[in-house]
KOLTORTI-269841 format. One record per residue: residue number from 1; residue in one letter; z, y, x of N, C-alpha, C, O in turn. Coordinates in nm, 3 decimals. Layout:
<atoms>
{NUM; A; {Z; Y; X}; {Z; Y; X}; {Z; Y; X}; {Z; Y; X}}
...
</atoms>
This chain:
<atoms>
{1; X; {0.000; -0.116; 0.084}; {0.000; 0.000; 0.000}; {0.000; 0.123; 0.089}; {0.086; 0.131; 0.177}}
{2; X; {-0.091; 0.223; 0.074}; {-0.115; 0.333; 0.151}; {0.048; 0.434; 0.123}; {0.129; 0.413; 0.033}}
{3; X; {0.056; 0.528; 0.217}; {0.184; 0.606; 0.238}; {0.209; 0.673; 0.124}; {0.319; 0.680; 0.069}}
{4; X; {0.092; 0.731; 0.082}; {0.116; 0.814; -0.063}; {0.103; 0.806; -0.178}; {0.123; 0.894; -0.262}}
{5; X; {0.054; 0.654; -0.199}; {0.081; 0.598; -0.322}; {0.236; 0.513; -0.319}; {0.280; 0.459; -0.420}}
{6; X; {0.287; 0.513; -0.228}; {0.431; 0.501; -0.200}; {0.504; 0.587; -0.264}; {0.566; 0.572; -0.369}}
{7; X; {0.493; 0.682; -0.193}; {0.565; 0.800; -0.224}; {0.538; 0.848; -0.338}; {0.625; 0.924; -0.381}}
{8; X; {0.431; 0.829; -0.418}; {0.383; 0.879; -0.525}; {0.453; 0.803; -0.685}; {0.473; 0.843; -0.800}}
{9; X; {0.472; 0.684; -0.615}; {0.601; 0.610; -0.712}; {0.713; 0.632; -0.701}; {0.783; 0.580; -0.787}}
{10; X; {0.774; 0.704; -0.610}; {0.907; 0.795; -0.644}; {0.931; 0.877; -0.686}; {1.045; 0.909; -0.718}}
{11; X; {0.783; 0.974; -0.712}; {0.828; 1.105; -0.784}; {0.869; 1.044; -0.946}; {0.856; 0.931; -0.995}}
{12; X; {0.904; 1.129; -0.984}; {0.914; 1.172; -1.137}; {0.773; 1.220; -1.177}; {0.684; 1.286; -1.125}}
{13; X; {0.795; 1.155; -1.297}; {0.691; 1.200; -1.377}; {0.607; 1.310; -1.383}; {0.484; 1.319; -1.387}}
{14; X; {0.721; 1.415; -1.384}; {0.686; 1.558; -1.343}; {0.618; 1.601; -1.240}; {0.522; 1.677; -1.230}}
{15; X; {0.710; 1.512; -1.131}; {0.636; 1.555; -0.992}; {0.465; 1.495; -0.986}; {0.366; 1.550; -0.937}}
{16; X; {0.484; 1.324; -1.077}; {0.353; 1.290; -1.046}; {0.242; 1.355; -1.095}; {0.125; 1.345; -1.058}}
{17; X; {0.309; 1.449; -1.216}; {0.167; 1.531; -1.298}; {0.131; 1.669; -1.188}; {0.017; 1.713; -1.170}}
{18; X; {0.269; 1.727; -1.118}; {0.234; 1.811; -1.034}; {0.077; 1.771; -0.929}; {-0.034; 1.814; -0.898}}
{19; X; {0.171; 1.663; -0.910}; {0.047; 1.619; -0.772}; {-0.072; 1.586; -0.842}; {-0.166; 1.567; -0.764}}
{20; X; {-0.097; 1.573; -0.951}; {-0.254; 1.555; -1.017}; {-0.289; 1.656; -1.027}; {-0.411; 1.670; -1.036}}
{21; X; {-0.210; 1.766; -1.030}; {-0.303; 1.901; -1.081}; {-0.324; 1.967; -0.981}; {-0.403; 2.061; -0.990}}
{22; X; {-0.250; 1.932; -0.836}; {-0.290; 1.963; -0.709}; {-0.410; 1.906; -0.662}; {-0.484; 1.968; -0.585}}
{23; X; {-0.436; 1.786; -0.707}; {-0.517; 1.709; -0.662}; {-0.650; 1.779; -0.738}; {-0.736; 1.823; -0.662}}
{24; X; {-0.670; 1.793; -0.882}; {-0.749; 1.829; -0.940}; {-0.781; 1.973; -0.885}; {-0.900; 1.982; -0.855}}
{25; X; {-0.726; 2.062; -0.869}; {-0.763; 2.182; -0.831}; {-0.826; 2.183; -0.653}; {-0.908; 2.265; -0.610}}
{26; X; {-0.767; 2.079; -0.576}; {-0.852; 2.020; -0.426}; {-1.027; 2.024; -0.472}; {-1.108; 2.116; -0.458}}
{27; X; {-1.038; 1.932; -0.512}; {-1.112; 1.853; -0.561}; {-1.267; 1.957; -0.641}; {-1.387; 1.934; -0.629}}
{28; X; {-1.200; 2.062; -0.714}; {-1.286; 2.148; -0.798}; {-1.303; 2.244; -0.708}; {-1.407; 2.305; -0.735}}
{29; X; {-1.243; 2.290; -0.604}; {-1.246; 2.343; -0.520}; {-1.367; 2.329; -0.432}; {-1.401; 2.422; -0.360}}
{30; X; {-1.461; 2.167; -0.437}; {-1.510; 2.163; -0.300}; {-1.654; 2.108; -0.415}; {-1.742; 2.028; -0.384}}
{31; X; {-1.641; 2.174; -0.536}; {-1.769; 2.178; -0.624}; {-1.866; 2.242; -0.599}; {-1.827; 2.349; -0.552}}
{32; X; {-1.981; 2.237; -0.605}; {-2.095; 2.352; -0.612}; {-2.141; 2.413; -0.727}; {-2.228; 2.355; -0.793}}
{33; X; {-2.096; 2.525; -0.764}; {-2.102; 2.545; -0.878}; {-2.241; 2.669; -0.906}; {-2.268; 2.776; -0.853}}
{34; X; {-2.308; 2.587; -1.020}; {-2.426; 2.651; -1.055}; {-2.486; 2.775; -1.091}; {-2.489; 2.792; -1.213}}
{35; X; {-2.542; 2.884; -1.010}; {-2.566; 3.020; -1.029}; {-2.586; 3.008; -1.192}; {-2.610; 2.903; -1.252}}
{36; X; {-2.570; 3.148; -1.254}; {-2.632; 3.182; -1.393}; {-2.752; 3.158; -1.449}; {-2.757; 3.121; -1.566}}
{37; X; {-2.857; 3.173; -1.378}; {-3.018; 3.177; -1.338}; {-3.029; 2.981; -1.352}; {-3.110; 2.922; -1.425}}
{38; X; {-2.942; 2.925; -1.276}; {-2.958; 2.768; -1.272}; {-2.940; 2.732; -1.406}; {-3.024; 2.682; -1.481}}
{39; X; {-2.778; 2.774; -1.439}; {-2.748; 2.725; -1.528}; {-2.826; 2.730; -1.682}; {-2.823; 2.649; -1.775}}
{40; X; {-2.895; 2.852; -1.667}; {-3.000; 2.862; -1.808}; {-3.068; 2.769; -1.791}; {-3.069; 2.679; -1.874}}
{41; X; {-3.138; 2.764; -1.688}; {-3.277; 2.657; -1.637}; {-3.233; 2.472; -1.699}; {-3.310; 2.393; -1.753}}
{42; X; {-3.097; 2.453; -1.667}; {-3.070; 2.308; -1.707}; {-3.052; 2.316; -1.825}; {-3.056; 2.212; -1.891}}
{43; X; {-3.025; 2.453; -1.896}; {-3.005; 2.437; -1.996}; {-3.099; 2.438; -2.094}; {-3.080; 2.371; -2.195}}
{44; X; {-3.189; 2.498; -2.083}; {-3.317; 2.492; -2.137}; {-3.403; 2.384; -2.113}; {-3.478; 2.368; -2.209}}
{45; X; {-3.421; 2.301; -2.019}; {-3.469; 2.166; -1.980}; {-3.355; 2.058; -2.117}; {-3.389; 1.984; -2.210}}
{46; X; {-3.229; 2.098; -2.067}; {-3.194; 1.942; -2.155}; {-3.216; 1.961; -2.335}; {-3.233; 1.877; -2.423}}
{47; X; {-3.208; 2.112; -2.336}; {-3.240; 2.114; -2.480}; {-3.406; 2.068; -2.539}; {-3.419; 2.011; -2.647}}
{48; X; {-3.518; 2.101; -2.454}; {-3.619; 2.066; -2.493}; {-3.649; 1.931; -2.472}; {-3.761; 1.890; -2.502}}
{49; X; {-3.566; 1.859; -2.426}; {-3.572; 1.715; -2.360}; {-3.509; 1.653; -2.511}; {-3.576; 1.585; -2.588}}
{50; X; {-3.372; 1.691; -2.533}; {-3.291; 1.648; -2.676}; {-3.373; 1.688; -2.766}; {-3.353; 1.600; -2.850}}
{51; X; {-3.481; 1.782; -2.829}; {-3.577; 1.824; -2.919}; {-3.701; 1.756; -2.885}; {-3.799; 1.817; -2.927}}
{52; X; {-3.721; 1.678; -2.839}; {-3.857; 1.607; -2.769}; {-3.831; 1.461; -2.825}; {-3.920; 1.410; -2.892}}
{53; X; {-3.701; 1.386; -2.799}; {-3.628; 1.286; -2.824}; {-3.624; 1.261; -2.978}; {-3.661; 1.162; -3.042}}
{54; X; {-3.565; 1.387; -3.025}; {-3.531; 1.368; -3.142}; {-3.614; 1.357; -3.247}; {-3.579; 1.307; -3.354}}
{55; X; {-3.797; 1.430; -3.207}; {-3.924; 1.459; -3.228}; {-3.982; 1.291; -3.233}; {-4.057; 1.242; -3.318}}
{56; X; {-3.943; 1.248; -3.158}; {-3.987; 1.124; -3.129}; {-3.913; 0.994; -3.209}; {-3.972; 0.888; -3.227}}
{57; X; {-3.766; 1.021; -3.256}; {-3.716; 0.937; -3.308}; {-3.768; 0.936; -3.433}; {-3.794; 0.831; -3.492}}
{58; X; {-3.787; 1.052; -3.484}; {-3.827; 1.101; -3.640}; {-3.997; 1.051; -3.682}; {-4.033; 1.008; -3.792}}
{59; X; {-4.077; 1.070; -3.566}; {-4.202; 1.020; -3.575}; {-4.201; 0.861; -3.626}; {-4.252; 0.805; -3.724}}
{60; X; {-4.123; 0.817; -3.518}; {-4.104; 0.676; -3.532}; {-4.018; 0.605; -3.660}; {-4.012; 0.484; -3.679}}
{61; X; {-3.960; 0.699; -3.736}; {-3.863; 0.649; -3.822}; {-3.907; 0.658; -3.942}; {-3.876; 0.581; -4.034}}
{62; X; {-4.016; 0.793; -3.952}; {-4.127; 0.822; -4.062}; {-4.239; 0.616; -4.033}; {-4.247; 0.514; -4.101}}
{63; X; {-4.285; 0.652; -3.930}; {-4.370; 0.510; -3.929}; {-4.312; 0.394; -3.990}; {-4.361; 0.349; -4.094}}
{64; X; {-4.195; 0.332; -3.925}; {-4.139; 0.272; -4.007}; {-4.102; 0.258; -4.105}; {-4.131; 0.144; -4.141}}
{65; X; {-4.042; 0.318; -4.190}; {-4.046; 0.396; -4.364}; {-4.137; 0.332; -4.389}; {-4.127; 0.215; -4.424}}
{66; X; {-4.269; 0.405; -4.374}; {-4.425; 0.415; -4.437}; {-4.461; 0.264; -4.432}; {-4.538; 0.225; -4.519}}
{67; X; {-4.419; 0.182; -4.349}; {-4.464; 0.019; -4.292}; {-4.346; -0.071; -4.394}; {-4.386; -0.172; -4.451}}
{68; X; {-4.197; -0.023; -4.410}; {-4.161; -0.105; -4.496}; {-4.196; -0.108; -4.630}; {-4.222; -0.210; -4.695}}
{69; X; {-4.195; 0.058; -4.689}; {-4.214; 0.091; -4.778}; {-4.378; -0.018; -4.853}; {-4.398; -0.067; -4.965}}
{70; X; {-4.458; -0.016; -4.733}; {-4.605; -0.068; -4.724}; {-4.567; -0.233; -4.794}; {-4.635; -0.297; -4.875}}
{71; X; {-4.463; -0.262; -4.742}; {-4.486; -0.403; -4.730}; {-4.401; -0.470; -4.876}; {-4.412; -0.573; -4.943}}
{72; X; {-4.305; -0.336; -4.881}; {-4.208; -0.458; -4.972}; {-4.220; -0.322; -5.127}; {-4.128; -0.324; -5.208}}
{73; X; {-4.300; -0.250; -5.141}; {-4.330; -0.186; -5.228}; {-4.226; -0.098; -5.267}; {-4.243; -0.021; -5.361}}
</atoms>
């Protein structure tokens, strides 16, 4: 068992949530976080991607309809 998962079972509860939120704030710290300019850009990509999808489910769900509807009156 490594040293600080040792030690990490002695804290209290308290202490162990401390050290997660230390840990979490390490951690977000060493993010790359996406200019404004980026962030539109992904954002506009995944929305026309989810409207493309959804374009496509509906095509396909109309076909089907039209094919059962075809078959079983």
């Amino acid at each position: 068992m490594s040293e600080q998962s040792s030690s990490a079972t002695r804290l209290s509860p308290l202490g162990r949530f401390a050290l997660f939120v230390r840990q979490v704030v390490a951690e977000l710290r060493k993010v790359i976080w996406p200019t404004r300019r980026e962030l539109i850009a992904y954002t506009i990509v995944v929305v026309v991607f989810v409207a493309a999808m959804a374009g496509i489910v509906a095509v396909l769900d109309y076909i089907f309809t039209q094919g059962v509807l075809l078959i079983f009156g």
